[in-house]
C-alpha positions in Angstrom: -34.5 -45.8 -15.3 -33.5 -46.6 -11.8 -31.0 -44.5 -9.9 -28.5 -47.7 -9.2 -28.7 -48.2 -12.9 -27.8 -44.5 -13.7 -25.2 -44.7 -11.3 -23.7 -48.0 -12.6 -24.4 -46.0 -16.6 -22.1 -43.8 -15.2 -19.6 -45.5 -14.3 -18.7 -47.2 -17.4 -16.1 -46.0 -18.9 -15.5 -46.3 -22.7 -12.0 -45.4 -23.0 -11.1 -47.9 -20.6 -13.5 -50.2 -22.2 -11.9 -49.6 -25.6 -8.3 -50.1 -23.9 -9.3 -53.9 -22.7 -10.7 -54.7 -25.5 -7.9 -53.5 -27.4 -5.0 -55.4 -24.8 -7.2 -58.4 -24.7 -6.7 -58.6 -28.5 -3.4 -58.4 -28.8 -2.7 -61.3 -26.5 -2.6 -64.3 -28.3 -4.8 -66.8 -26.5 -6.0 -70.1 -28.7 -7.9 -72.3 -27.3 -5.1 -74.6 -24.6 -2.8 -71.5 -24.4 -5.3 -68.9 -22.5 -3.0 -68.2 -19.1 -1.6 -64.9 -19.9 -5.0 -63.3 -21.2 -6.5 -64.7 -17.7 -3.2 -62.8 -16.0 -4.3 -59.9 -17.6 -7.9 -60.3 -16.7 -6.9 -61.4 -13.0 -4.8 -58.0 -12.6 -8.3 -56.1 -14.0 -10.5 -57.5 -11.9 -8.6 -57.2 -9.0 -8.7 -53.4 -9.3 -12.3 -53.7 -7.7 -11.2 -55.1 -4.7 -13.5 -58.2 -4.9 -11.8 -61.3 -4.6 -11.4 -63.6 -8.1 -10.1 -67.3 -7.9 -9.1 -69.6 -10.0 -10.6 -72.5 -10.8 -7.7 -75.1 -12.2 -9.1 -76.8 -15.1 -5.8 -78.6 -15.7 -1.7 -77.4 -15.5 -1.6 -73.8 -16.5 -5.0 -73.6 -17.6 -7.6 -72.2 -15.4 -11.1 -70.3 -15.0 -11.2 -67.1 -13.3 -14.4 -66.9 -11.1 -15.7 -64.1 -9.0 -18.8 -63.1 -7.3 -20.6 -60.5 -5.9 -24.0 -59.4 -3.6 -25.2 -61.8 -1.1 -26.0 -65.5 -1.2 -25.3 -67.7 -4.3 -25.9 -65.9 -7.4 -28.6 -67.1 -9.7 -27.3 -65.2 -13.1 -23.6 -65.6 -14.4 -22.5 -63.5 -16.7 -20.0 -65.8 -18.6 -17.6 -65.2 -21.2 -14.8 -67.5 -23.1 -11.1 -66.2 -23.6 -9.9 -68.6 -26.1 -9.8 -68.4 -29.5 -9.6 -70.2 -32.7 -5.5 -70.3 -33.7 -4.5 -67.4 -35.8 -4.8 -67.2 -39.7 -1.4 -65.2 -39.8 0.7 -65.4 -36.4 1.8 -62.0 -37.6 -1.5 -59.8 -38.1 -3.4 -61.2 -35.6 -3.0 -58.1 -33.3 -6.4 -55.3 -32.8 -6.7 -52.7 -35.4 -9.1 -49.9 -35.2 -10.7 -47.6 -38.0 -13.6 -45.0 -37.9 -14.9 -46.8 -34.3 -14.2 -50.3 -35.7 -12.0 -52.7 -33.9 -10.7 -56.0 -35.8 -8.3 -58.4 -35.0 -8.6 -62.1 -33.7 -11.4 -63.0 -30.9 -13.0 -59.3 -31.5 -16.4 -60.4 -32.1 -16.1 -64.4 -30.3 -15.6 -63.3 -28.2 -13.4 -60.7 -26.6 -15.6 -58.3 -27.3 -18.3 -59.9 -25.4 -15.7 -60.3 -22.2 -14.9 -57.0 -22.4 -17.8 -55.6 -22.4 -18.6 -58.4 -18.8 -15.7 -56.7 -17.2 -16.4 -53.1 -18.1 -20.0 -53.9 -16.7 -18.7 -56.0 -14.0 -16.3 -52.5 -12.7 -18.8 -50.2 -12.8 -21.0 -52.6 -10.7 -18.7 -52.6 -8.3 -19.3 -49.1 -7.7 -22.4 -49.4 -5.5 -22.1 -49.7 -2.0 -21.5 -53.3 -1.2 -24.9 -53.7 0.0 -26.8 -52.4 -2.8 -25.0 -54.7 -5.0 -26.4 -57.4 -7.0 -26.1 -61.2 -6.3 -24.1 -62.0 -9.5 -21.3 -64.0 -10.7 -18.5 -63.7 -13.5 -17.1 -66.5 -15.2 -14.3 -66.3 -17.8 -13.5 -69.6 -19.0 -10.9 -71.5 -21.0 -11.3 -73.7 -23.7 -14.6 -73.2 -25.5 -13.6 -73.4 -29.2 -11.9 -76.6 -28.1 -13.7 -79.0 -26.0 -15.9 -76.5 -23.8 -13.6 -78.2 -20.5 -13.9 -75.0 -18.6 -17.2 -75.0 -18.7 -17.6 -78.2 -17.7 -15.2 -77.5 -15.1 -17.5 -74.9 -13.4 -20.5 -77.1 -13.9 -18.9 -80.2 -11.9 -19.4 -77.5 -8.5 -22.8 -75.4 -9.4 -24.9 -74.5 -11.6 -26.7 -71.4 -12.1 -30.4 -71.3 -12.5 -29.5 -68.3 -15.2 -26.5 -67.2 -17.7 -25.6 -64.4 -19.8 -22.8 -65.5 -22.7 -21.3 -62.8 -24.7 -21.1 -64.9 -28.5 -21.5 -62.7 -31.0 -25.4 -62.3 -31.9 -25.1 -58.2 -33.0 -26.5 -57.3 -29.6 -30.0 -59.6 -30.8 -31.0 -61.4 -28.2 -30.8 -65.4 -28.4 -33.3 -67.8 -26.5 -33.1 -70.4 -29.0 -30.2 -72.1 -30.0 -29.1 -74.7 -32.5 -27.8 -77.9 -31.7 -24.6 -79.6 -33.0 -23.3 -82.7 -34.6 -19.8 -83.3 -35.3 -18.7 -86.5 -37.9 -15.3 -88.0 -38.4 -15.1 -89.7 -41.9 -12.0 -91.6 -43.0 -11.6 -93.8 -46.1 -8.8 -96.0 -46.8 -7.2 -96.7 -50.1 -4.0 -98.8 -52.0 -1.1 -96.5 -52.8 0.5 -96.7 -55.9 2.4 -94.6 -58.3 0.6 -91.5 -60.0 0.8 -92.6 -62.9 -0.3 -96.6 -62.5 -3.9 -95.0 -60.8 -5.7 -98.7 -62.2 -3.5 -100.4 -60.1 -4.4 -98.6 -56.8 -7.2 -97.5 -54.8 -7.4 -94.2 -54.4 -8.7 -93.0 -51.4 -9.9 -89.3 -51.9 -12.2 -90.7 -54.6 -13.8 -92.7 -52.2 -14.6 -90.3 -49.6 -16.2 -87.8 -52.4 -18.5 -90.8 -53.3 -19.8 -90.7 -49.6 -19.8 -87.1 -49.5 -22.2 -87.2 -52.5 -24.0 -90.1 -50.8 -24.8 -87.8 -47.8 -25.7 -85.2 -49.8 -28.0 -87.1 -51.6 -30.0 -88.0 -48.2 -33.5 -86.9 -47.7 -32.7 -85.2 -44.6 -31.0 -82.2 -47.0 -34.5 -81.4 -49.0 -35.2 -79.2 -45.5 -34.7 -75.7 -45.8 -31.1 -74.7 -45.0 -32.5 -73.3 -41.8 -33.1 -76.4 -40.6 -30.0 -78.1 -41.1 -26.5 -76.6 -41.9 -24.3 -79.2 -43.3 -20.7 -77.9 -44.0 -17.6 -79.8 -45.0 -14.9 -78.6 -42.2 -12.0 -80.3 -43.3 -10.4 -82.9 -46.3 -6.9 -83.9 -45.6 -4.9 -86.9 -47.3 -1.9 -88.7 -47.0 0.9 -87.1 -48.5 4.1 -89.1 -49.8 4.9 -87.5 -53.0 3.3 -89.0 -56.9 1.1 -91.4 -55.7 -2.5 -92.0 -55.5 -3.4 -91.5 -51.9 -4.4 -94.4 -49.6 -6.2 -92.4 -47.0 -8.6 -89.3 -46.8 -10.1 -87.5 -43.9 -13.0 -85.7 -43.5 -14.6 -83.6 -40.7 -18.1 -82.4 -41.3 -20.5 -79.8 -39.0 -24.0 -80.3 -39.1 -25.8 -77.6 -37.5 -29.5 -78.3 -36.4 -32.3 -75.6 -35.8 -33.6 -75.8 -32.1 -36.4 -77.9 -32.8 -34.3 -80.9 -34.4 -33.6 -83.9 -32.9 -29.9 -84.3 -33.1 -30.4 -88.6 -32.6 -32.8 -88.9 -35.2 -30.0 -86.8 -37.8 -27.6 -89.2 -36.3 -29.4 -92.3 -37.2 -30.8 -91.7 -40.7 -26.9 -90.3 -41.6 -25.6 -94.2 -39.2 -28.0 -95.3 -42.0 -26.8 -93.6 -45.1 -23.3 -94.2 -43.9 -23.7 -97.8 -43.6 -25.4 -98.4 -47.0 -22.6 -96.7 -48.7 -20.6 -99.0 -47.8 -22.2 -101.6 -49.4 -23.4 -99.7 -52.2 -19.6 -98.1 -53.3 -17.2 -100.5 -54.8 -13.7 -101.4 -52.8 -15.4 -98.7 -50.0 -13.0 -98.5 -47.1 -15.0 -96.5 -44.3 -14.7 -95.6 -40.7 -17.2 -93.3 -39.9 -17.6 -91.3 -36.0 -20.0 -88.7 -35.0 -17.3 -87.5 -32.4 -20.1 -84.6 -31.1 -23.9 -84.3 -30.2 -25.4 -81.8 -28.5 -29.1 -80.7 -29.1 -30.4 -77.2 -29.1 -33.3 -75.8 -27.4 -35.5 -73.0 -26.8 -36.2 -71.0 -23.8 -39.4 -69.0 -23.0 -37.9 -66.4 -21.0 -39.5 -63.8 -18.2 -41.8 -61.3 -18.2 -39.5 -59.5 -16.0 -35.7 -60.0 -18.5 -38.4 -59.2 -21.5 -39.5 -56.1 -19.6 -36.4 -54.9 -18.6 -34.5 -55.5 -22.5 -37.7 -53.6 -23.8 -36.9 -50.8 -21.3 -33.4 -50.4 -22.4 -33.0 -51.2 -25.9 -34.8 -47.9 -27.4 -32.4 -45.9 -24.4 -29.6 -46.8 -26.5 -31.1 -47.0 -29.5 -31.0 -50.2 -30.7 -33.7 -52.5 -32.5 -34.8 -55.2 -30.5 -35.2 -58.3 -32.5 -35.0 -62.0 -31.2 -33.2 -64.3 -33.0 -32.0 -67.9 -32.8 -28.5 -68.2 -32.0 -26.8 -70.8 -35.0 -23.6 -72.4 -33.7 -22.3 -74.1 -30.7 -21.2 -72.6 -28.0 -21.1 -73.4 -24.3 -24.5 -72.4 -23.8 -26.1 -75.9 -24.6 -23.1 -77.4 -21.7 -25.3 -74.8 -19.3 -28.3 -76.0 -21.0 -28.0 -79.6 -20.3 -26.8 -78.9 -17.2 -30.0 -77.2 -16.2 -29.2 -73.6 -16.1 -31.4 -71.5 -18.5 -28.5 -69.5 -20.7 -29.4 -66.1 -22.8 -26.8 -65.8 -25.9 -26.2 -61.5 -26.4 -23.0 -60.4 -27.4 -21.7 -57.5 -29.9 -20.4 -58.4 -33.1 -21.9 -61.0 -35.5 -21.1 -64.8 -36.3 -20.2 -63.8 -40.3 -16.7 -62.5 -39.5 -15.8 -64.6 -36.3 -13.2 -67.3 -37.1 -12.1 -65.4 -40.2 -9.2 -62.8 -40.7 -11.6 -60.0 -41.1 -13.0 -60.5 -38.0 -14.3 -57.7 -36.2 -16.7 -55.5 -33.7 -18.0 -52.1 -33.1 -16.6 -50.1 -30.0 -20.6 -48.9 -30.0 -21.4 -52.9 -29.8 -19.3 -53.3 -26.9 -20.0 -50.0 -25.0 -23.8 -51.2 -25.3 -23.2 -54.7 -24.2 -21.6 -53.5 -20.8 -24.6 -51.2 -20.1 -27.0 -54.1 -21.4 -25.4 -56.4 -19.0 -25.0 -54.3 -15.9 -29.2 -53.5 -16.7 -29.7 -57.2 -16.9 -27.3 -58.1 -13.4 -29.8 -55.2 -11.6 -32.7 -57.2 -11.8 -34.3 -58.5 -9.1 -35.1 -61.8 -10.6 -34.1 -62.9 -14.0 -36.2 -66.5 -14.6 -36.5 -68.3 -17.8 -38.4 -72.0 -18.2 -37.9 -74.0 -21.1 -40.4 -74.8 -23.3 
């Protein structure tokens, strides 16, 4: 180990770690509403003396942005502060047990930002000149729209980033694309109990839910395609058969899918349906497409996550990372983005959400290990 990296080791600091984490958690910060989190944040970062901006995404909501070493950094290290809305407004707060921490965003990912800024601090420890050329970028709006992200990618874009999802501290260079559909069948109200005089609208949609599910492109192996049904809403106006449904489905692809070919054989499925259903009523949008991809990354990042992993004893297993996040915005964009964060994808978004203090502590010294190197370079395959 080098002795800037035992010095930066050093200067992290997991009771102050813990107590971010823990004040980032208990302000509420859904996705549109992230400006007193990134006050908090601000206030942090500021204690290093380095100067952070803001970067206005639109009124009141804004990325915070900060920089250090010389020249234009190559690697971000960037992290989102929104989260999904809260499953009980009133037990949303961080919790910890036995080393533990839940509570909303704890695994997507304030644990991940946490663990930036911890790293991030203890950086800025070195003398200014022995500093890395590196960037921090906490943005707004991911589990939305990904805006602050495409924000920062309207000025520059680095050649690498670090994003702090939740991956359980495996490393993702692969990562699965995205396709978001919009379903909505229309129907004849009527009175519950008169049914053969309406249309009913609900029994429609599940007809072309069974229709899709039917399609060829579901005999691949569930790692190949991850079809779930989001949302089913209808109209409601008391004992009547409905006259409208709507559906939102996810279909997640593995990296080596092509997210227009999905897209047409499901235009195609779609469109027969219609024809195919009697009194069939259908509007049909895939409101989101974004393809995955896979990275072959550096001798050098493989070199230096091999060096570290066993010092903090941790298994070091590659993994493809299986949702959307903003790392296929940096993708597209033409920056080459590593996925690592503590915590995992099967409690994010639900009300046992949660992340080890261990996780976090090992992200910050993962991520100040990764900032130290001299060159982190990935190409895509």
């Amino acid at each position: 180990m080098s002795n800037r990296l035992e010095q930066v080791w050093k200067a992290i600091d997991p009771l102050r770690l813990r107590t971010t984490l823990m004040e980032m958690i208990d302000i509420y910060s859904p996705s549109g509403k992230e400006e007193d989190i990134q006050l908090y944040l601000e206030e942090q970062l500021n204690l290093t003396g380095i100067p952070v901006v803001r970067q206005e995404v639109e009124e009141e909501r804004y990325n915070l942005l900060t920089t250090m070493g010389n020249g234009i950094p190559e690697l971000y290290l960037v992290g989102h502060v929104d989260t999904v809305a809260a499953w009980d407004i009133d037990e949303y707060a961080a919790v910890e047990e036995w080393g533990v921490i839940r509570g909303l965003g704890s695994a997507d990912m304030k644990g991940g930002c946490a663990a930036m800024v911890e790293a991030w601090r203890a950086l800025a420890t070195l003398p200014e000149k022995e500093r890395p050329s590196i960037g921090l970028l906490l943005v707004v709006g991911e589990e939305e729209n990904g805006d602050g992200s495409m924000r920062f990618l309207q000025d520059q874009c680095p050649r690498q980033v670090i994003i702090g999802e939740p991956t359980s501290m495996r490393p993702a260079f692969n990562h699965y694309g995205y396709i978001e559909i919009s379903l909505i069948t229309q129907g004849r109200r009527i009175h519950s109990s008169l049914p053969e005089l309406g249309h009913n609208a609900i029994e429609s949609m599940l007809r072309v839910l069974l229709k899709l599910e039917r399609s060829s492109l579901f005999d691949a192996t569930p790692a190949k395609l991850v079809y779930s049904i989001r949302e089913m809403s209808s109209s409601r106006a008391g004992f009547v058969v409905p006259d409208r449904c709507e559906t939102m489905i996810d279909l997640h692809l593995s990296p080596d899918t092509d997210p227009v070919t999905v897209r047409r054989e499901l235009e195609t499925v779609l469109k027969n349906a219609r024809k195919t259903i009697k009194d069939l009523d259908l509007e049909f949008d895939f409101a989101f497409e974004s393809g995955g991809y896979q990275l072959v990354p550096d001798e050098a990042l493989i070199t230096t996550l091999e060096d570290v992993y066993p010092r903090l004893n941790l298994p070091l297993e590659f993994v493809p990372f299986r949702s959307h996040s903003d790392g296929n915005l940096f993708f597209q964009a033409g920056s080459k983005p590593l996925i690592l964060g503590p915590g995992s994808l099967e409690t994010a978004h639900t009300a046992e959400e949660q992340t080890s203090l261990a996780e976090v502590e090992a992200a910050a010294r993962i991520y100040a290990a990764l900032a130290l190197q001299k060159s982190i370079a990935t190409t895509a395959s």
